[in-house]
N, C-alpha and C positions, 0 to 999 in steps of 0.2 A: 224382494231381494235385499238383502245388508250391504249396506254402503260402507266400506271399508274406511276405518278413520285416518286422516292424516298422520302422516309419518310413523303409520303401524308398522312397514318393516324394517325403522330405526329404534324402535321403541324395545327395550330389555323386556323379555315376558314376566312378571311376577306371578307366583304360585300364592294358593292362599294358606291362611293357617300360621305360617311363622314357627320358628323354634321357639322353644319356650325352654324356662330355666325352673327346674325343680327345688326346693326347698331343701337347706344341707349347706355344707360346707363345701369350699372350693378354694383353690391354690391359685391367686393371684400376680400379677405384677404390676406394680404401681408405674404409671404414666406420666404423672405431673401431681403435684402439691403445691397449693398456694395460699396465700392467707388473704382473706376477703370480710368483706362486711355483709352481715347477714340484711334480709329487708328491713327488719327492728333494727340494725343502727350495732350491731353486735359484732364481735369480733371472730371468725370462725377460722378454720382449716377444712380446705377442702382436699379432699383424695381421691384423684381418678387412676382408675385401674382397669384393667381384663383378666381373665381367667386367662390362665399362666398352664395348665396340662390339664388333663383329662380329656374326654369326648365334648366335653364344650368349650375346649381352648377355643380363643377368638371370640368370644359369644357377641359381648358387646360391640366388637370392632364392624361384626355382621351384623348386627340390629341395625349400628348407627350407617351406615351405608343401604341396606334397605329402607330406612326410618327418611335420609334423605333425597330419594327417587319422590318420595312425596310429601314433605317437606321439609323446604332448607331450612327451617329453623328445628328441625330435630336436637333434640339435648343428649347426651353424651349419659347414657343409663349406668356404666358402673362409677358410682360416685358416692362415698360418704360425705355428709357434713359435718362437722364439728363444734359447735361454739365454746369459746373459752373465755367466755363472759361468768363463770363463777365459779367454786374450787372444783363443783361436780365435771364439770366442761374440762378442766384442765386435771385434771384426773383420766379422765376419760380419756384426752388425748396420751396423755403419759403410758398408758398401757394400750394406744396405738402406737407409736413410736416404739417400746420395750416389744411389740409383738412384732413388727419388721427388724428391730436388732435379733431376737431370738431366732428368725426364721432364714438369718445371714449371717450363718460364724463368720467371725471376725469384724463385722458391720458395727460400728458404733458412731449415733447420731452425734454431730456437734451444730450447739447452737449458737456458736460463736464464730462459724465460716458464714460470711455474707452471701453466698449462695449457696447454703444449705439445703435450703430444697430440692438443689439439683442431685443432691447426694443420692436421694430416695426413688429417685427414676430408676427404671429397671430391677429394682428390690422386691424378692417373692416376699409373700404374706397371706397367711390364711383369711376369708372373710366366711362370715355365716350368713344365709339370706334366710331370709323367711319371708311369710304372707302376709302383704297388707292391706286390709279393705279399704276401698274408695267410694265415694259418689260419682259417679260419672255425670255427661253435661245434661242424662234426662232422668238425674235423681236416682239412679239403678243404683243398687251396692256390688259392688264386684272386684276382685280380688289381684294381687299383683305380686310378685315374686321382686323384693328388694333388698339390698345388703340391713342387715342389721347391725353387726360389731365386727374387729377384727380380732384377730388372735393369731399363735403364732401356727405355720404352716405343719409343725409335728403334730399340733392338736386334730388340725384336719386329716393329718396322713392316719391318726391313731385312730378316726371317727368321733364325732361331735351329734348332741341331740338335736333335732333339726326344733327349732322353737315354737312356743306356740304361736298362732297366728294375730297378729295386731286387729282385734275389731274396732268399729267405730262405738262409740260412746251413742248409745241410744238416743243425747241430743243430737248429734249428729246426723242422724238418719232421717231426720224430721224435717220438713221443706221449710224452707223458710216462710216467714207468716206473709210476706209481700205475694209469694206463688201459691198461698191459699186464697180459693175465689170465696169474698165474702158474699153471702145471701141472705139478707134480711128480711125480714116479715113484715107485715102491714103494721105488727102491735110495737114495732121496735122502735122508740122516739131517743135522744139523746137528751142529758141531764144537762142544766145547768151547771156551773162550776161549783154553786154550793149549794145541790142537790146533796140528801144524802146516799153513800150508796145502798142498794138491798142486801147487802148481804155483810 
């Protein structure tokens, strides 16, 4: 007989599987903007958002609510980063900003109101996702559907090429040498410090 687990008939049922977000372009609405410090010490902009229409309006808002049924430290998935630690960075942001002005006639950024960030809450804008391979925590490479850049919301309404997929770098994939088991042989002795070596 199966012993029914506590508090099974308070317990929400979870199905498995998950929705998933395909590759492509989608019409978002930005949540919150903030400037923060990266872990290197760097100066960034962060952008959170949700898909704004289509068949996966809400996407993320639905993740992070399942995501936190199992745990509370779940992260908040529609999110660019930005560094503006060099002209590339600040470039970069400038045609994020020019792609939320374009995608809101009459919208124009200023960065001379002290709470300008607040301006950019509820502003549609287009984002493109594409795939990006990982390691996961047993060394497997596998794959994740992540924003890559934004652009303005006509780009996406006119269709956008969905991008190539981000692979890992070959060093990448390679375990690190601490998780290779070394095996040594009866013939293997270690050199002095001013041995020379064979090779």
């Amino acid at each position: 007989m199966l012993t029914k687990p506590q508090n099974y008939e308070q317990t929400a049922a979870i199905e498995g599987g998950g929705e998933t977000l395909q590759p492509g372009g989608y019409i978002c609405k930005i949540l919150r903007v903030q400037e923060r410090m990266s872990r290197g010490g760097n100066p960034m902009f962060v952008f959170e958002f949700d898909i704004a229409q289509g068949n996966r309006a809400g996407f993320f808002k639905r993740k992070y609510e399942n995501s936190t049924k199992m745990n509370a430290n779940a992260k908040w998935g529609g999110s660019l980063y930005q560094s503006v630690s060099s002209d590339y960075g600040v470039g970069r942001l400038k045609g994020m900003i020019t792609a939320i002005e374009h995608s809101n006639p009459g919208f124009r950024f200023n960065w001379d109101d002290p709470q300008n960030e607040r301006t950019l809450t509820g502003k549609l804008v287009g984002v493109v996702f594409g795939e990006e391979e990982y390691l996961n925590d047993k060394n497997e490479k596998k794959k994740a559907t992540k924003p890559f850049w934004m652009c303005s919301a006509d780009k996406i309404r006119e269709g956008v090429e969905v991008p190539k997929p981000r692979l890992l770098k070959e060093e990448d994939s390679i375990p690190a040498a601490s998780s290779i088991p070394l095996d040594f042989d009866e013939d293997f002795k270690l050199m002095a410090d001013d041995d020379e070596v064979p090779f």
